[in-house]
Every structure is written in structure tokens, then in C-alpha cells.
PDB file of N, CA, C and O in Angstrom:
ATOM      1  N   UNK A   1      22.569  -8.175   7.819  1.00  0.00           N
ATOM      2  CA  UNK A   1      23.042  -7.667   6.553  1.00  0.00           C
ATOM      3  C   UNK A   1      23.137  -6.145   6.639  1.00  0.00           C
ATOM      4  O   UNK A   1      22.136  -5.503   6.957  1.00  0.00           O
ATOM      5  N   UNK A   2      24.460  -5.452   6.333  1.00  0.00           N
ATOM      6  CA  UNK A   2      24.242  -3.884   6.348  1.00  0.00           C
ATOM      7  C   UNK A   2      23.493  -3.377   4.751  1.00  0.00           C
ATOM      8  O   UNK A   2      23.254  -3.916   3.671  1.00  0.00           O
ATOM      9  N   UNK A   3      23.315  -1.998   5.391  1.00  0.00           N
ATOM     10  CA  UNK A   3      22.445  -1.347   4.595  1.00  0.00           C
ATOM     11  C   UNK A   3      23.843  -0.928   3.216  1.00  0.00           C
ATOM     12  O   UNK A   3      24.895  -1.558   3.106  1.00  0.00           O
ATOM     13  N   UNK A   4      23.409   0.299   2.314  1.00  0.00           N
ATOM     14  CA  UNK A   4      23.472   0.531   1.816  1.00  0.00           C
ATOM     15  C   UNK A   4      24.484   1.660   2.373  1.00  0.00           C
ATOM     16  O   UNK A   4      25.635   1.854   1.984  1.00  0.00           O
ATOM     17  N   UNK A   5      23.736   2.401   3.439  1.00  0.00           N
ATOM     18  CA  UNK A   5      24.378   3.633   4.306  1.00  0.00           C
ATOM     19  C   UNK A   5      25.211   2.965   4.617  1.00  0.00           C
ATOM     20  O   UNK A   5      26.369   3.260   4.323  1.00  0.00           O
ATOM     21  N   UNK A   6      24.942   1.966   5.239  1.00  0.00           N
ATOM     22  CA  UNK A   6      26.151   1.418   6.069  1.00  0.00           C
ATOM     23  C   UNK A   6      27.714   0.936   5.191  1.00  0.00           C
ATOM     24  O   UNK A   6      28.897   1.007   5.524  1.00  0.00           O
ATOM     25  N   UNK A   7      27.213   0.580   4.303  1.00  0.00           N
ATOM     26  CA  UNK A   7      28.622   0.279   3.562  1.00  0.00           C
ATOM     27  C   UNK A   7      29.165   1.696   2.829  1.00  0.00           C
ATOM     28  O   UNK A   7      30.377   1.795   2.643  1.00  0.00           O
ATOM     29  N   UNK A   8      28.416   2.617   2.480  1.00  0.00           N
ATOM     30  CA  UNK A   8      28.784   3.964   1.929  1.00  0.00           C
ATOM     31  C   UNK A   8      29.386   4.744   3.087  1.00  0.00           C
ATOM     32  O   UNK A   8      29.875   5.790   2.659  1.00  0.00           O
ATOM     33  N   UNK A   9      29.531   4.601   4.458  1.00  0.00           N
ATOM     34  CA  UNK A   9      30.342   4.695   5.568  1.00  0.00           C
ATOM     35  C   UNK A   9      31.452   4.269   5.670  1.00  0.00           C
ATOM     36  O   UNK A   9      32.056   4.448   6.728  1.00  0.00           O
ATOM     37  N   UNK A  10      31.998   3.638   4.694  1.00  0.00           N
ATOM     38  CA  UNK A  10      33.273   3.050   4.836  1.00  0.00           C
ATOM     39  C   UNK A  10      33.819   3.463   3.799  1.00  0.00           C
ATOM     40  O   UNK A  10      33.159   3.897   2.855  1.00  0.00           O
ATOM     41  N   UNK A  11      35.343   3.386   3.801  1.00  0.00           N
ATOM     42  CA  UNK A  11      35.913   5.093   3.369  1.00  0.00           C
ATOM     43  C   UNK A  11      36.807   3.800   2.603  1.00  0.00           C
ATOM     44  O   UNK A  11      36.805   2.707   3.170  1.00  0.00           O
ATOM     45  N   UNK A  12      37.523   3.958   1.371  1.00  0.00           N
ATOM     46  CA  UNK A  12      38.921   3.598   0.820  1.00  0.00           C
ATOM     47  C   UNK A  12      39.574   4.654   0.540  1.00  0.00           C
ATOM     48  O   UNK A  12      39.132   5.505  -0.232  1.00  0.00           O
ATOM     49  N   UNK A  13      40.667   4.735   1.107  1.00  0.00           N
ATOM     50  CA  UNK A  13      42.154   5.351   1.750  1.00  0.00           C
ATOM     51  C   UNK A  13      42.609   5.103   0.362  1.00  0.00           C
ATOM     52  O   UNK A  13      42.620   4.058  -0.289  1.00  0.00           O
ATOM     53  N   UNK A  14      43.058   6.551  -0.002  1.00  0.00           N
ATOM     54  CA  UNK A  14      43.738   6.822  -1.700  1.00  0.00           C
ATOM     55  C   UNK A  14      44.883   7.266  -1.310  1.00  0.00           C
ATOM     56  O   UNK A  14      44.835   8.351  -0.730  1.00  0.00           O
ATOM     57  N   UNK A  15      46.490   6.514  -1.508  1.00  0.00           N
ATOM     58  CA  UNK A  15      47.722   7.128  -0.797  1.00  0.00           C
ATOM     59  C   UNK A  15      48.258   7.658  -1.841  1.00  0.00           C
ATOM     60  O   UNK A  15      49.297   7.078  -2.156  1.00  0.00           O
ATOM     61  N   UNK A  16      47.852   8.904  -2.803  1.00  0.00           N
ATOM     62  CA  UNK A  16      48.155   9.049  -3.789  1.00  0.00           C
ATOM     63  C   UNK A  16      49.469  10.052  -3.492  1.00  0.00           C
ATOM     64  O   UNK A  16      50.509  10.050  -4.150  1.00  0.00           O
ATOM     65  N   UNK A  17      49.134  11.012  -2.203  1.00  0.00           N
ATOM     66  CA  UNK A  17      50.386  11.634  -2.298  1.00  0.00           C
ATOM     67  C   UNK A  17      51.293  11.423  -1.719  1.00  0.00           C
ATOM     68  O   UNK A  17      52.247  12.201  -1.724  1.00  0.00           O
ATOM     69  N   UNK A  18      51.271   9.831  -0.747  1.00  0.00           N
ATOM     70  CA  UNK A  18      52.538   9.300  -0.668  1.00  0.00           C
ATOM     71  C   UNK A  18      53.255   8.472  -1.699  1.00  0.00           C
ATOM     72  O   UNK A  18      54.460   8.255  -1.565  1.00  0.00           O
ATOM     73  N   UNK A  19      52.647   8.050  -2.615  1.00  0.00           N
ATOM     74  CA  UNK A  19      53.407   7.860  -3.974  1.00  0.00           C
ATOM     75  C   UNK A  19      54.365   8.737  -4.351  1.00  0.00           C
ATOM     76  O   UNK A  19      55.574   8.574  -4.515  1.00  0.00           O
ATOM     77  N   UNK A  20      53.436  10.011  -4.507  1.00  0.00           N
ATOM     78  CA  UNK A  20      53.888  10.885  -5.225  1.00  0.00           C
ATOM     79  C   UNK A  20      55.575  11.457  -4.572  1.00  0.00           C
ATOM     80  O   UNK A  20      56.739  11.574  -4.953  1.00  0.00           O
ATOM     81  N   UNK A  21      54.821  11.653  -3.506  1.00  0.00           N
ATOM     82  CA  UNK A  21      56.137  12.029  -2.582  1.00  0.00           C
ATOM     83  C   UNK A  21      57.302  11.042  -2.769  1.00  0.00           C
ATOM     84  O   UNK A  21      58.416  11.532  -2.950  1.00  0.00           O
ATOM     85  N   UNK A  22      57.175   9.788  -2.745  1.00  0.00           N
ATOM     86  CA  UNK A  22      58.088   8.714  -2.596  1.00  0.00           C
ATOM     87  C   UNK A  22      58.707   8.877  -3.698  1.00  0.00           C
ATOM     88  O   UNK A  22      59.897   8.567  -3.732  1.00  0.00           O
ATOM     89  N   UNK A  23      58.108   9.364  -4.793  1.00  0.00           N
ATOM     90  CA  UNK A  23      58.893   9.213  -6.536  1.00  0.00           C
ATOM     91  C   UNK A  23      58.985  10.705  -6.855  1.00  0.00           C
ATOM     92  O   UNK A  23      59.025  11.010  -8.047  1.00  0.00           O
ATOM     93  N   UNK A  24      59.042  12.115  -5.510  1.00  0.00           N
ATOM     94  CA  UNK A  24      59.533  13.077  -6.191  1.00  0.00           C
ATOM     95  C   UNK A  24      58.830  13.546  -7.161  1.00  0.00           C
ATOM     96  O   UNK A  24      59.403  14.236  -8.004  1.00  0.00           O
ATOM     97  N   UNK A  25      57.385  13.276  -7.275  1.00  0.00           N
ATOM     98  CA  UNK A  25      56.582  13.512  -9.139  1.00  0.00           C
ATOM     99  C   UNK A  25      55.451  14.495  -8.497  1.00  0.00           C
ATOM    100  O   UNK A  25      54.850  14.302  -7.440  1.00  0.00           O
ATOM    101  N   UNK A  26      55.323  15.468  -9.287  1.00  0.00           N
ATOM    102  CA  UNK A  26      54.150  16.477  -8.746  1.00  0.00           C
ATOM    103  C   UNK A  26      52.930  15.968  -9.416  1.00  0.00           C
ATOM    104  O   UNK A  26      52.850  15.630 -10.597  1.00  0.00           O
ATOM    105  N   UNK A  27      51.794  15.952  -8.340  1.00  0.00           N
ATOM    106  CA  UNK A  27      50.345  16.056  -8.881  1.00  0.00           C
ATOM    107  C   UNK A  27      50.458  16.702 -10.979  1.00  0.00           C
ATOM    108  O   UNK A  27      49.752  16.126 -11.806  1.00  0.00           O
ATOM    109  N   UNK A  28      51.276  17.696 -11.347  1.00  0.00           N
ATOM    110  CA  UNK A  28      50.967  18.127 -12.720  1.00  0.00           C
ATOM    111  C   UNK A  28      51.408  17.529 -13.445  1.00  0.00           C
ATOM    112  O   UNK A  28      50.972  17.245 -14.560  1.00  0.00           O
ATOM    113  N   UNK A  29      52.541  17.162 -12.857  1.00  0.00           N
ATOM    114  CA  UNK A  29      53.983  16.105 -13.771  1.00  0.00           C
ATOM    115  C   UNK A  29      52.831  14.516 -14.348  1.00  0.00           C
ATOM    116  O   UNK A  29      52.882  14.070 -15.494  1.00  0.00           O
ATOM    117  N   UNK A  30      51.869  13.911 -13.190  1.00  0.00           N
ATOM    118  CA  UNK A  30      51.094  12.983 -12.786  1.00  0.00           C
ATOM    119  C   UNK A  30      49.936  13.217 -14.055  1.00  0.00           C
ATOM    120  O   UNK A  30      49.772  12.580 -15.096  1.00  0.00           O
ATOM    121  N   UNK A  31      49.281  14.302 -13.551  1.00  0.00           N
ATOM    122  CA  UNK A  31      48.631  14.190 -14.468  1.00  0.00           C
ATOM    123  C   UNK A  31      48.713  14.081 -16.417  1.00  0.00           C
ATOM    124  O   UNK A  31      47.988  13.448 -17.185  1.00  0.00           O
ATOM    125  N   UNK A  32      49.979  15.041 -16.719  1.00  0.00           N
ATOM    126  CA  UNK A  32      50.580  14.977 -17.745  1.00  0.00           C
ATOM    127  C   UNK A  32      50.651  13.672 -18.677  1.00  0.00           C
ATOM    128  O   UNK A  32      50.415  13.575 -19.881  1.00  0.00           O
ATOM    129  N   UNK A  33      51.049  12.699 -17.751  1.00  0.00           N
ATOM    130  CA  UNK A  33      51.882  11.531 -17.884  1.00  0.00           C
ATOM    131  C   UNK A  33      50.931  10.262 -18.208  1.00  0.00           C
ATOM    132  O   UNK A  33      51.068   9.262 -18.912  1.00  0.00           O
ATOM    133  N   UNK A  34      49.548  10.931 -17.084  1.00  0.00           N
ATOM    134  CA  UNK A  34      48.370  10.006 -17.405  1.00  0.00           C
ATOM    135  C   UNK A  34      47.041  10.429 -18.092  1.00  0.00           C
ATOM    136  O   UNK A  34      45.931   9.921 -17.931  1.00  0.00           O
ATOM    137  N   UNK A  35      47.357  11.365 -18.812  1.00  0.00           N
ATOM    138  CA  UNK A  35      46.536  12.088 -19.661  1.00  0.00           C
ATOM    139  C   UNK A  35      45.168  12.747 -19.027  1.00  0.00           C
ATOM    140  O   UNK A  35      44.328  13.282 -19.750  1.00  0.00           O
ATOM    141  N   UNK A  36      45.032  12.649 -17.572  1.00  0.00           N
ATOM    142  CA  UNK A  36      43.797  13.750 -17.335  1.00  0.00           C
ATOM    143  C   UNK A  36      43.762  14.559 -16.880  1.00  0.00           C
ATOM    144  O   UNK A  36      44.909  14.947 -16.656  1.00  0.00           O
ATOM    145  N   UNK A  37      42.751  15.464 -16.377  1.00  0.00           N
ATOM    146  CA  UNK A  37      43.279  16.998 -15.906  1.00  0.00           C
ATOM    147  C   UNK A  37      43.263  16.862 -14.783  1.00  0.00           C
ATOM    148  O   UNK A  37      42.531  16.111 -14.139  1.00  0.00           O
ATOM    149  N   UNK A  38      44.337  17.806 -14.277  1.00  0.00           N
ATOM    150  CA  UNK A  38      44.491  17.912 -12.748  1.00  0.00           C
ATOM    151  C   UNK A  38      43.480  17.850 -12.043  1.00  0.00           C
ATOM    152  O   UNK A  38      43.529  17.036 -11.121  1.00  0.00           O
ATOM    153  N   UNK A  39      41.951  18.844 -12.246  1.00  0.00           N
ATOM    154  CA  UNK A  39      41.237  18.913 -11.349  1.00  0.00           C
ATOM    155  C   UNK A  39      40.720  17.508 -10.802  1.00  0.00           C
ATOM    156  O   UNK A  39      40.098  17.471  -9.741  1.00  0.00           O
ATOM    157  N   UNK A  40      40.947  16.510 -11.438  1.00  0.00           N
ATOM    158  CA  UNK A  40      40.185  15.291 -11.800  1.00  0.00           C
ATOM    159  C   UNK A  40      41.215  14.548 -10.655  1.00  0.00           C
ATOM    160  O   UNK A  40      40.788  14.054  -9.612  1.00  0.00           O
ATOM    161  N   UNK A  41      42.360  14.562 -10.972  1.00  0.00           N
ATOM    162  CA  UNK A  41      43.501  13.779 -10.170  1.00  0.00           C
ATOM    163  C   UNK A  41      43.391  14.357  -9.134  1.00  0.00           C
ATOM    164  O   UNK A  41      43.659  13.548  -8.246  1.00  0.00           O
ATOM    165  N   UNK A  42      43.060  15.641  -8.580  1.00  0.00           N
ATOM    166  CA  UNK A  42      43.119  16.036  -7.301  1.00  0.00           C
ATOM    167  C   UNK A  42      41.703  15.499  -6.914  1.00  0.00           C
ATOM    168  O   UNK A  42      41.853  14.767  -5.936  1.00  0.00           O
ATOM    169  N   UNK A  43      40.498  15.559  -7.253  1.00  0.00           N
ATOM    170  CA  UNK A  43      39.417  14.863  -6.411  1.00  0.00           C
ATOM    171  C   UNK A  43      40.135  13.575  -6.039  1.00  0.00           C
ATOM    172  O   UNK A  43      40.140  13.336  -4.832  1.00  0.00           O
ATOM    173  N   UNK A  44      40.745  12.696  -6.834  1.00  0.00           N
ATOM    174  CA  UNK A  44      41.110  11.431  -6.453  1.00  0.00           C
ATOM    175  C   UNK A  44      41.707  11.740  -5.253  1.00  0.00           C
ATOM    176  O   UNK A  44      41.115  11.658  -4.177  1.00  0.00           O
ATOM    177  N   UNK A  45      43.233  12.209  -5.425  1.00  0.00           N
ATOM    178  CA  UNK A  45      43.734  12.663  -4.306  1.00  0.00           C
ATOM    179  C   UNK A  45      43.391  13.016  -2.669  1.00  0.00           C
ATOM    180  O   UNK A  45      44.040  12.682  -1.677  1.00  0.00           O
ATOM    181  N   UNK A  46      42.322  13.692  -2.738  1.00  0.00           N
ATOM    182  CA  UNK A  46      41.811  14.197  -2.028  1.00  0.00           C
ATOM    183  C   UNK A  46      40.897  13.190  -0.979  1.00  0.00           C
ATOM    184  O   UNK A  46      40.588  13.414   0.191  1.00  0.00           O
ATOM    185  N   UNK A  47      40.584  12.015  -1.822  1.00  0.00           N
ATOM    186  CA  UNK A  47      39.826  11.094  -1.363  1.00  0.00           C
ATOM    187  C   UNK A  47      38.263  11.403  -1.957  1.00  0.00           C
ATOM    188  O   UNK A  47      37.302  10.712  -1.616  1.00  0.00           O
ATOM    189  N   UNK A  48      38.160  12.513  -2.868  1.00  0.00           N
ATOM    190  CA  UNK A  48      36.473  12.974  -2.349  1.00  0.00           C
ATOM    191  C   UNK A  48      35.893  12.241  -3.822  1.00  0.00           C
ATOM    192  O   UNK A  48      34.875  12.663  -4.371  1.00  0.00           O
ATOM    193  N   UNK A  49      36.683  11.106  -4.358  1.00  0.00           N
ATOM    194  CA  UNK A  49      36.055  10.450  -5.811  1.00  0.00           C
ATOM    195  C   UNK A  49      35.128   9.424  -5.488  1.00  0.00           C
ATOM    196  O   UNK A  49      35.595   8.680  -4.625  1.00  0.00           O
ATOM    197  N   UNK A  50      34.228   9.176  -5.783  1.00  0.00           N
ATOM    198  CA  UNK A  50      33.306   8.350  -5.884  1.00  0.00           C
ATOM    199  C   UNK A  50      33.722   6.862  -6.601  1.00  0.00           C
ATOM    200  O   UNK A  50      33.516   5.748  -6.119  1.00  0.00           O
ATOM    201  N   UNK A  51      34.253   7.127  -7.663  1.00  0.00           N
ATOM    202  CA  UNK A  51      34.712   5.989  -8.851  1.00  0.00           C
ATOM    203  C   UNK A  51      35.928   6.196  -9.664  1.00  0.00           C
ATOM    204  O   UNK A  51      35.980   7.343 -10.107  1.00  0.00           O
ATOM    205  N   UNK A  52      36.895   5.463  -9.989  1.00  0.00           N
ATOM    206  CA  UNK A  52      37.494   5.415 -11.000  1.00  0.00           C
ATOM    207  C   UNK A  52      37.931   4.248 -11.927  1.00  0.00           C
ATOM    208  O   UNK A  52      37.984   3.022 -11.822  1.00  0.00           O
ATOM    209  N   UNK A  53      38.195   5.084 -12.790  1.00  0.00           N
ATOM    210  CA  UNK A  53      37.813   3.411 -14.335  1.00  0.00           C
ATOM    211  C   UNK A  53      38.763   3.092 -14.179  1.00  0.00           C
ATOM    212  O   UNK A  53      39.525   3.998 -13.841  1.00  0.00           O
ATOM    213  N   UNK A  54      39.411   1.634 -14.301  1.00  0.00           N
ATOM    214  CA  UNK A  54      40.215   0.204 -14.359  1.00  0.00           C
ATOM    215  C   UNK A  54      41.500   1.415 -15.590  1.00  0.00           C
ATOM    216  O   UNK A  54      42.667   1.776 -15.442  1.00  0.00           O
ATOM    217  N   UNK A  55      40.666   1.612 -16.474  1.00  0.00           N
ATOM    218  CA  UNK A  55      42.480   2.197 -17.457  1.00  0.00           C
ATOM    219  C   UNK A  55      42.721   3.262 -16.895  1.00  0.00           C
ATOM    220  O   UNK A  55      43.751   3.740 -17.371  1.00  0.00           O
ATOM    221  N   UNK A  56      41.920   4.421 -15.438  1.00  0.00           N
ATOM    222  CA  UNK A  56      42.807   5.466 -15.636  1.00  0.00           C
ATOM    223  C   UNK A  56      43.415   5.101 -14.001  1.00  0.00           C
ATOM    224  O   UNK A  56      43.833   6.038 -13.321  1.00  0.00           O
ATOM    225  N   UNK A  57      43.425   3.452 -13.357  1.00  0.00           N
ATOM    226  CA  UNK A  57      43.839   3.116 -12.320  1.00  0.00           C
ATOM    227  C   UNK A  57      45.134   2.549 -13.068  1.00  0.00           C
ATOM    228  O   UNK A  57      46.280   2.896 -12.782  1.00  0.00           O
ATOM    229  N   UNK A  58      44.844   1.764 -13.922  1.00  0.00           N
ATOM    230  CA  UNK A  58      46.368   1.207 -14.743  1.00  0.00           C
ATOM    231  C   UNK A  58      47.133   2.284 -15.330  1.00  0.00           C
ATOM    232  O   UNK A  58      48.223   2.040 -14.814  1.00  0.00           O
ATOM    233  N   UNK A  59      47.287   3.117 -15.917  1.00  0.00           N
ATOM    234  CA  UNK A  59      47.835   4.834 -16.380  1.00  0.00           C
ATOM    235  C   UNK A  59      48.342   4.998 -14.985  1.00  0.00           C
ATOM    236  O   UNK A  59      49.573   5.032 -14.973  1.00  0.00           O
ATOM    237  N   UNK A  60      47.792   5.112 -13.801  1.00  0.00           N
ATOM    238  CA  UNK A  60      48.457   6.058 -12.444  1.00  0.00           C
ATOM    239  C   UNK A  60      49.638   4.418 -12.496  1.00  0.00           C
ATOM    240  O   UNK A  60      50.703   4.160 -13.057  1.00  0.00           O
ATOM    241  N   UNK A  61      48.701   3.658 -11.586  1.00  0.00           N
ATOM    242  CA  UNK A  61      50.501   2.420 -11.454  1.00  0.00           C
ATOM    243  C   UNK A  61      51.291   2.415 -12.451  1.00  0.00           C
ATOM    244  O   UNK A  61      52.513   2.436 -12.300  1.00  0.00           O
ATOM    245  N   UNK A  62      50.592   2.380 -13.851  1.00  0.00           N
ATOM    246  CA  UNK A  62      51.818   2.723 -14.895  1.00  0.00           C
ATOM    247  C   UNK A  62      52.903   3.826 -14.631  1.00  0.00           C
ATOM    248  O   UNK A  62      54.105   3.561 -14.639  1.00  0.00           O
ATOM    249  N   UNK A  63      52.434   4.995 -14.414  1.00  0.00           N
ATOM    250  CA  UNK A  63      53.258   5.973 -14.070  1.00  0.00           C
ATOM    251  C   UNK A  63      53.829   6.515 -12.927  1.00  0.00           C
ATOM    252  O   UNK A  63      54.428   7.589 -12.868  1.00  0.00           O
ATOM    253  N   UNK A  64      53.592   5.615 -11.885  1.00  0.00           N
ATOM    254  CA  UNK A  64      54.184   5.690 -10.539  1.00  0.00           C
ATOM    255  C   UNK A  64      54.679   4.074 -10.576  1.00  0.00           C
ATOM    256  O   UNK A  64      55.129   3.680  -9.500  1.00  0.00           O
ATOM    257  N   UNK A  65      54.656   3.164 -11.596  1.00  0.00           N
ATOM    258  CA  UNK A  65      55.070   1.567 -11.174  1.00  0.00           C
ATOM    259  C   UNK A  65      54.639   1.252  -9.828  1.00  0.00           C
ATOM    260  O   UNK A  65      55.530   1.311  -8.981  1.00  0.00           O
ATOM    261  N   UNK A  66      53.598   0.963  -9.472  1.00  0.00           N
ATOM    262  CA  UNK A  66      52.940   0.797  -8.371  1.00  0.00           C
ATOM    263  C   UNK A  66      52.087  -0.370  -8.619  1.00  0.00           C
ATOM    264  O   UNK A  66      51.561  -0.600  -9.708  1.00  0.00           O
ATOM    265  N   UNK A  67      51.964  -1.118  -7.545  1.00  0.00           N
ATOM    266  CA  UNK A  67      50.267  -2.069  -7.527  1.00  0.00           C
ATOM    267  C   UNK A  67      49.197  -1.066  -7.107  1.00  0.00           C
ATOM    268  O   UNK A  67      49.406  -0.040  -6.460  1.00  0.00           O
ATOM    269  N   UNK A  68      47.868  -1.560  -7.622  1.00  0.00           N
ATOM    270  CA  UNK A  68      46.432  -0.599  -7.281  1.00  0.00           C
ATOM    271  C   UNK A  68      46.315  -0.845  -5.507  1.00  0.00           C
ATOM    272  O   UNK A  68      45.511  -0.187  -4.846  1.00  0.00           O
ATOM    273  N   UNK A  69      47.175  -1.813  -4.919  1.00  0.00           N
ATOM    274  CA  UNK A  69      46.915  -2.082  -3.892  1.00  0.00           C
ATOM    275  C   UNK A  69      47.839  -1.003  -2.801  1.00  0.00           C
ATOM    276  O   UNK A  69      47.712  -0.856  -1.586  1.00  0.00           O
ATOM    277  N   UNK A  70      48.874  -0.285  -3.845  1.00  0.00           N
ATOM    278  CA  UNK A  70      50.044   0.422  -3.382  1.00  0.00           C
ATOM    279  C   UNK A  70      49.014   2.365  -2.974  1.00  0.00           C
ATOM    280  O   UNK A  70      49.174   3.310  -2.201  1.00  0.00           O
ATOM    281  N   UNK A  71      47.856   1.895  -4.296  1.00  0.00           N
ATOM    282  CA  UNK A  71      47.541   3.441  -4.235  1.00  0.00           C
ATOM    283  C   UNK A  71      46.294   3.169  -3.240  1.00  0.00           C
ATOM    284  O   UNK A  71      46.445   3.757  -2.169  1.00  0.00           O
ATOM    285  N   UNK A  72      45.061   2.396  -3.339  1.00  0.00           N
ATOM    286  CA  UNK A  72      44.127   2.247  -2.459  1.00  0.00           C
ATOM    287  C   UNK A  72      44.087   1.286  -1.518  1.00  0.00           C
ATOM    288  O   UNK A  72      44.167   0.094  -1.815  1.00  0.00           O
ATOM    289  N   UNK A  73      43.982   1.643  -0.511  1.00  0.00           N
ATOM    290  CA  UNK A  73      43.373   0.899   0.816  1.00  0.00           C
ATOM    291  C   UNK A  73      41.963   0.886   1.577  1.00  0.00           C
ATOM    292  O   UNK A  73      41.198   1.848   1.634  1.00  0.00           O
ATOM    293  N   UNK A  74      41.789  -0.163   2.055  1.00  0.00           N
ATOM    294  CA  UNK A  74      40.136  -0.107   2.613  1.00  0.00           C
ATOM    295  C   UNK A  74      40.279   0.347   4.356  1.00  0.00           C
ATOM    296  O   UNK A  74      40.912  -0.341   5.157  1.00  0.00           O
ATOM    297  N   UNK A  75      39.734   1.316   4.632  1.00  0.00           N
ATOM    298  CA  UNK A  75      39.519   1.609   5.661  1.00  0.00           C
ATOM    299  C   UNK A  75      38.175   1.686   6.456  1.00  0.00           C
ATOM    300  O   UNK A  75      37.286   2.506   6.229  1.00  0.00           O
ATOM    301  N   UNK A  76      38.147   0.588   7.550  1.00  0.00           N
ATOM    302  CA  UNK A  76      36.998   0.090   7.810  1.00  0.00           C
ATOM    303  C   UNK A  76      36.374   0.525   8.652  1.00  0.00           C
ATOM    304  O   UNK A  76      35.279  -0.012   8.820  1.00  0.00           O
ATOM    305  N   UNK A  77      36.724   1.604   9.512  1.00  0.00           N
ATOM    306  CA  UNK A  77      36.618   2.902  10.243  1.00  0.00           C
ATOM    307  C   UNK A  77      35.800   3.681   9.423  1.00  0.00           C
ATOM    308  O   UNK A  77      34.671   4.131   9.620  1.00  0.00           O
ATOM    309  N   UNK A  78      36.522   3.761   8.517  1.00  0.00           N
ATOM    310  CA  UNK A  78      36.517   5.132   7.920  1.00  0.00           C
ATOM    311  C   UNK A  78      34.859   5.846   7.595  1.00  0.00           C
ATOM    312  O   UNK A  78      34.757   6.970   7.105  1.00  0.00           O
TER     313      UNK A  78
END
């Protein structure tokens, strides 16, 4: 059975700015659209978020029309 460490070693892959890129929409335009502040959307971005809540994952696919599966991936490396 892994530990605790051991599963906090494994990374999920946030492709937020290949969305973004793909639909032409800036990180500000993004945030605008999904009502939170940039600094907040860029931790996501960045990968360095810990958690995010179910409505402000439905708000981003809402506003990129995306599946949650389009923005996160599990990387088992990672």
C-alpha cells in the first residue's frame, strides 16, 4: 500500500494554457468570464494548486467548452 508521500508524488497535469492557446483567450479574458482573480487562475495554471472546487472546474469548461478531462491529466511520473 503507498504512503501518503507517495501518492502526493504524483503530479496532475493542468493543460490550461493549451486550451487557452487553442481558443485564442488570454489568462484575463479567462478569468473575467469565470469570475475569479487572475492570481488564483494562474496558480492553477501553473500547476502549483493544491485543490479546486467542482463549480469553479465547471465555469473554466464552461468557458473554454471543454471536458474536465480536456483541462486535467494524471501524470504518474510526475
Amino acid at each position: 500500500m503507498r504512503t501518503w508521500k507517495e501518492w502526493s508524488d504524483m503530479a496532475i497535469a493542468v493543460r490550461l494554457d493549451d486550451l487557452l492557446h487553442d481558443r485564442r483567450m488570454t489568462l484575463t479574458e479567462l478569468a473575467e468570464r469565470v469570475d475569479i482573480t487572475l492570481a488564483n487562475l494562474s496558480i492553477l495554471k501553473t500547476g502549483k494548486a493544491r485543490a479546486i472546487r467542482f463549480s469553479t472546474l465547471e465555469a473554466i469548461c464552461r468557458a473554454l467548452d471543454c471536458q474536465p478531462g480536456d483541462l486535467l491529466g494524471f501524470d504518474a511520473g510526475g
